[in-house]
C-alpha positions as CSV (number, residue, x, y, z in Angstrom):
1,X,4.9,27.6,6.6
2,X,1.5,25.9,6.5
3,X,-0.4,29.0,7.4
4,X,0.9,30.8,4.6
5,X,0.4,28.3,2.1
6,X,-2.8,28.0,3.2
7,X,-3.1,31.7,3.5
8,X,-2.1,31.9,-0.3
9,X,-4.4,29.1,-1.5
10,X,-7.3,31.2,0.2
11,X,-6.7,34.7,-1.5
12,X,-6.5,36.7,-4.6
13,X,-8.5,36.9,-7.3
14,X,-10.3,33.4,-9.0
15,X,-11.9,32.2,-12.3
16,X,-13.0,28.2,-12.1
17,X,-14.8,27.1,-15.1
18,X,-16.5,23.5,-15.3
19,X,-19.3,22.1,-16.8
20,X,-22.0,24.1,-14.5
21,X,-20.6,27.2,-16.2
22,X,-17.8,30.3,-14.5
23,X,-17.5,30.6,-10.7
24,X,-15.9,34.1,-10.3
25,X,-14.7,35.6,-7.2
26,X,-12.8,38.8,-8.0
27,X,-11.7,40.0,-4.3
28,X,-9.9,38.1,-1.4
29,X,-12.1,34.7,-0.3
30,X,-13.4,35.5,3.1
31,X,-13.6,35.0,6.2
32,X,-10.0,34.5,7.5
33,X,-8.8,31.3,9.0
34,X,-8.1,30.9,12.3
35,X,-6.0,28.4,14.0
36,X,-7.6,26.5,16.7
37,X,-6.6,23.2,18.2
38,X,-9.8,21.1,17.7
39,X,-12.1,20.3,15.1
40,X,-15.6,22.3,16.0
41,X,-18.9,23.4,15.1
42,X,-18.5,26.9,14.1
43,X,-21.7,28.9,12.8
44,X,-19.9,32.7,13.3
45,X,-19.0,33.7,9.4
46,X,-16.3,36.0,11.3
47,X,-13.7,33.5,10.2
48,X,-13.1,29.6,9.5
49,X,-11.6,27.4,11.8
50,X,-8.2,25.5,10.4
51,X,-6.9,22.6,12.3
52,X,-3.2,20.9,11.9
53,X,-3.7,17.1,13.2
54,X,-3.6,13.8,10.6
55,X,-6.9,12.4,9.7
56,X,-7.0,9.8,12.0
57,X,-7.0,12.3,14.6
58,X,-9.4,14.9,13.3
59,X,-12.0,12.0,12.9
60,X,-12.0,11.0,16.4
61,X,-12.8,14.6,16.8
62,X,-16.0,14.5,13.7
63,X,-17.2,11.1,16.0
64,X,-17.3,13.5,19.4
65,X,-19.5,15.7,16.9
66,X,-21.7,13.4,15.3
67,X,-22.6,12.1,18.6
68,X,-23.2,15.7,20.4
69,X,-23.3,18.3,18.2
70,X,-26.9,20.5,17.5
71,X,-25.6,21.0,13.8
72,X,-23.7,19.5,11.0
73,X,-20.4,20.8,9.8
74,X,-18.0,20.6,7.2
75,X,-14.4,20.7,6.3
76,X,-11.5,19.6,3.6
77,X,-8.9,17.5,5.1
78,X,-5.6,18.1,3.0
79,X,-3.5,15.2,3.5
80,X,-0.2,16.5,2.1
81,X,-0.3,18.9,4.6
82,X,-2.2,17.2,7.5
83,X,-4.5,20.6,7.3
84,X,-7.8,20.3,8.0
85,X,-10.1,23.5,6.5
86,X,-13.6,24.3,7.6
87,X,-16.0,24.9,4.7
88,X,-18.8,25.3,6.2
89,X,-20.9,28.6,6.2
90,X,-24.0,28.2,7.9
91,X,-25.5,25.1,9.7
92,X,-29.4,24.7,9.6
93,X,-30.9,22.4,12.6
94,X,-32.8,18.8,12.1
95,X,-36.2,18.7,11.1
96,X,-37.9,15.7,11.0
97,X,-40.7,15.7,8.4
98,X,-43.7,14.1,9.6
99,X,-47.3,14.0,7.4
100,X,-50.5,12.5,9.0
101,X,-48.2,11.1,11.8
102,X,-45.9,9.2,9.4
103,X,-42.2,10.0,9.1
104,X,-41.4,10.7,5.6
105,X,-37.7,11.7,6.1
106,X,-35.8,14.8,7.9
107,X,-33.7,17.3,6.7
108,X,-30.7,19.2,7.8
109,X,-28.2,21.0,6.1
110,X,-25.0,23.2,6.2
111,X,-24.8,25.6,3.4
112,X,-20.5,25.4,2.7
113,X,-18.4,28.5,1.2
114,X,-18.3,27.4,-2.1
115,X,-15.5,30.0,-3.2
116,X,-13.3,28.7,-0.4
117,X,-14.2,24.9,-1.8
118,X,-12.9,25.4,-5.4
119,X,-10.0,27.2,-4.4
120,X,-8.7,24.7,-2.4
121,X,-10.1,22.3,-4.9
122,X,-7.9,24.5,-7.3
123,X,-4.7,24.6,-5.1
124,X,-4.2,21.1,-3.9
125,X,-3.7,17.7,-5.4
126,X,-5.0,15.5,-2.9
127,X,-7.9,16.4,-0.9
128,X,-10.8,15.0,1.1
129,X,-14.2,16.6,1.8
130,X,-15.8,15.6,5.2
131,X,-19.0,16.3,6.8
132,X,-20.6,15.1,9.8
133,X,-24.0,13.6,10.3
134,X,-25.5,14.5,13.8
135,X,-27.5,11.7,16.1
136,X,-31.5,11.9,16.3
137,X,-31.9,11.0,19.5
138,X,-34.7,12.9,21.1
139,X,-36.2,13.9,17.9
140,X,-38.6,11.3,18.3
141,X,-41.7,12.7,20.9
142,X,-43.4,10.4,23.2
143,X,-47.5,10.2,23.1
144,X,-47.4,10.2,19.2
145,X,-48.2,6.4,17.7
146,X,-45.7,7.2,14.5
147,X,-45.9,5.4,11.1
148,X,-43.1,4.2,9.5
149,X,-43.0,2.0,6.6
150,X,-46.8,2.3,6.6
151,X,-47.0,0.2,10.6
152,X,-48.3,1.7,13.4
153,X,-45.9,2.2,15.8
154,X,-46.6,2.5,19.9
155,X,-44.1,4.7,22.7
156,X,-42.5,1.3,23.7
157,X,-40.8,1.2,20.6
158,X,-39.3,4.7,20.9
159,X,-36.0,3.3,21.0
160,X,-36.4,1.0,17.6
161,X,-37.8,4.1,15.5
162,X,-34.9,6.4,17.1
163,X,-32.3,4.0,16.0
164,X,-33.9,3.0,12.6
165,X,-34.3,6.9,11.8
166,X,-31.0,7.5,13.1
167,X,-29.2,4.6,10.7
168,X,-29.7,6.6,7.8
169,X,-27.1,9.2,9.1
170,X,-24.3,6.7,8.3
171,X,-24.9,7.4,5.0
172,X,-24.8,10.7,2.4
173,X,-27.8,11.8,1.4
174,X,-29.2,12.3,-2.0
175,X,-27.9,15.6,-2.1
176,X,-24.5,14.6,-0.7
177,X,-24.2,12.1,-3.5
178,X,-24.8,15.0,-6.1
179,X,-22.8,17.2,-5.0
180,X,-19.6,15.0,-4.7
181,X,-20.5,14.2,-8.5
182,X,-20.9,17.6,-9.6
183,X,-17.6,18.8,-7.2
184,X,-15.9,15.3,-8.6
185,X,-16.3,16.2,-12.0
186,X,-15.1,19.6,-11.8
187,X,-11.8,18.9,-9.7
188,X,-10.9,16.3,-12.4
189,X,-11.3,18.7,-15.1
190,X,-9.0,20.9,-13.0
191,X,-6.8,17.9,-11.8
192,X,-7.2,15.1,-14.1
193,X,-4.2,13.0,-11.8
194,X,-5.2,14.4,-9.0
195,X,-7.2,12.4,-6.2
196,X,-10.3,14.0,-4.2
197,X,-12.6,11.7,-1.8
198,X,-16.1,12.6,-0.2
199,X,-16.6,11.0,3.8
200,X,-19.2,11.4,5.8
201,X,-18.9,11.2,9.9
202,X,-22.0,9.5,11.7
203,X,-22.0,8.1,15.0
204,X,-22.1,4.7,13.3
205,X,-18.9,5.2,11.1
206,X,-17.0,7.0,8.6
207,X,-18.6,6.4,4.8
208,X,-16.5,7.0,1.8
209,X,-18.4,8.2,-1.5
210,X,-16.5,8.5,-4.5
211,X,-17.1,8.0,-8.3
212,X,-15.6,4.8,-10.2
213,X,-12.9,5.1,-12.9
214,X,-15.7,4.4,-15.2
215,X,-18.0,6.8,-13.7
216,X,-15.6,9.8,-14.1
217,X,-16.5,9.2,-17.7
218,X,-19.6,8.6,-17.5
219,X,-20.3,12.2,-15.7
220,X,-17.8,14.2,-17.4
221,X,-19.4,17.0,-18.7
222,X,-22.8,16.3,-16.8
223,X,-25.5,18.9,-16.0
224,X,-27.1,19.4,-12.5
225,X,-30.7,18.0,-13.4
226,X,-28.5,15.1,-15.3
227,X,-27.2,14.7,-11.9
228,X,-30.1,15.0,-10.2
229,X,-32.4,12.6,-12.0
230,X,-29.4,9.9,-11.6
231,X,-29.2,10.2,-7.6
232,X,-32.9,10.2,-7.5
233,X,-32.4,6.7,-9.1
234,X,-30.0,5.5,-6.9
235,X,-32.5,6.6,-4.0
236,X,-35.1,5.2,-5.2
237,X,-33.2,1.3,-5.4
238,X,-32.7,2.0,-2.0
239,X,-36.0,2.8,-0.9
240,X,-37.0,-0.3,-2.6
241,X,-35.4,-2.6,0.3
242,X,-38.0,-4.4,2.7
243,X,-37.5,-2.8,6.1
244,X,-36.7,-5.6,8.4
245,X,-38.5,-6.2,12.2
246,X,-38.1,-3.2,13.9
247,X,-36.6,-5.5,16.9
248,X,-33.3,-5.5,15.1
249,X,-32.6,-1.7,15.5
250,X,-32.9,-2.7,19.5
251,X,-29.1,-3.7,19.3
252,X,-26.1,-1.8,17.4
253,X,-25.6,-5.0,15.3
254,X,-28.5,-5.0,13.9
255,X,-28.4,-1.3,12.7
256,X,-25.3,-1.9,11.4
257,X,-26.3,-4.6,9.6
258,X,-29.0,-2.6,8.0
259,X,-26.9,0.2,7.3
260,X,-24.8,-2.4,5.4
261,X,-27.9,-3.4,3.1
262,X,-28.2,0.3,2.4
263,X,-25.1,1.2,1.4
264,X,-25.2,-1.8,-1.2
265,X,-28.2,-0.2,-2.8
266,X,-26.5,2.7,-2.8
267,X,-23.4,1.8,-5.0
268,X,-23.1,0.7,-8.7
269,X,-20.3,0.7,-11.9
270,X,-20.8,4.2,-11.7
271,X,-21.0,5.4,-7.7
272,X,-19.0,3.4,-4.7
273,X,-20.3,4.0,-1.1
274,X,-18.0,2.0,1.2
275,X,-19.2,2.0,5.0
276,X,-16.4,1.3,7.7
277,X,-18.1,1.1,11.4
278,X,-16.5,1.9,14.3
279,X,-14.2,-1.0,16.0
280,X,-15.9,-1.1,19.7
């Protein structure tokens, strides 16, 4: 019975219309799902993976991920049904960007099927969009003194720039953050009762992102660069925060900790981040 409803929620013809304008998708949303017994990183766009565990289950799985996995990945977890849907389309590997020997950020991606997104988005009343965020170890070379946060930093702190880069992954990007607005605002036009959540895997924890009650007002209707020029806000608070000593991303505490700090930043009337770590 779940593969046909899910089957059915996947095909046929579809109109969505929100506030970014009308999605159309006249013919039958492809690729076909497939049943397989794990959650996995799939880059073929030969089919998408479907999984039938509970979400505590299929995020022990998104953990094995964030910690191992090459690429990031993404899915809708469908509680009714304890379903879990891959969305994702096409996975783009880390790139750290570094500019005179300083690390400015990275950037990696997964480009999702955004026709198979709004028509489950259209079909089901409850659903949760999760994503994973890969570890950077080893993206950090040895024989390069990096700058971060405008110090000088030798090999012998490989470790401490490793971690400190890595204890952004706990958290959703700018990007993420804009597109769970923009995705947010169009399911509740859809679904006004309904309930839709945004989490994001890391090796640190599972992060929920959502918008407030009083921010589903204050978005409603919203354009992308509206969107945009808020997040970069939000960023920007964030950036704002005085790195601490570098010695206290030598111990998972301490990242944590920081991590923490971020996430504050991060939320307001409008936007809630809540960060959940891992028990030990």
């Amino acid at each position: 019975m779940h593969r046909r409803l899910l089957y059915l929620a996947m095909v046929g013809a579809m109109v969505f219309q929100n506030s970014q304008g009308i999605i159309r998708q006249d013919k039958p949303l492809e690729p076909p799902p497939r049943i397989v017994s794990n959650l996995v990183v799939n880059n073929s766009t030969d089919y998408i993976n479907v999984v039938e565990k509970n979400e505590e289950e299929g995020v022990r799985d998104l953990r094995q991920l964030a910690e191992n996995s090459q690429l990031e990945e993404s899915w809708v977890y469908l509680p009714l049904e304890t379903l879990w849907v891959e969305i994702g389309k096409t996975s783009f590997p880390l790139e750290i960007i570094v500019k005179n020997k300083e690390i400015i950020g990275y950037q990696e991606r997964v480009e999702n099927y955004t026709g198979i997104v709004f028509k489950l988005m259209q079909a089901h009343w409850t659903l949760v969009h999760y994503h994973i965020h890969i570890k950077k170890s080893g993206v950090v070379k040895e024989g390069i003194d990096y700058i971060v946060d405008g110090l000088k930093i030798s090999d012998s702190s490989l470790l401490e720039i490793e971690n400190l880069v890595s204890s952004a992954t706990a958290l959703p990007s700018a990007l993420d953050i804009r597109n769970m607005v923009v995705h947010s605002d169009a399911y509740y036009t859809l679904n006004s009762r309904g309930q839709i959540s945004h989490k994001v895997v890391s090796g640190y924890g599972v992060t929920e992102y959502t918008v407030t009650e009083e921010g589903r007002r204050f978005f409603s209707g919203r354009d992308v660069p509206f969107v945009d020029k808020y997040t970069e806000g939000l960023y920007s608070k964030a950036e704002g925060l005085k790195l601490p000593s570098l010695r206290t991303f030598g111990s998972l505490e301490g990242t944590i900790s920081w991590i923490h700090q971020l996430k504050g930043a991060l939320s307001d009337e409008n936007i809630q981040v809540t960060f959940h770590p891992y028990a030990k």
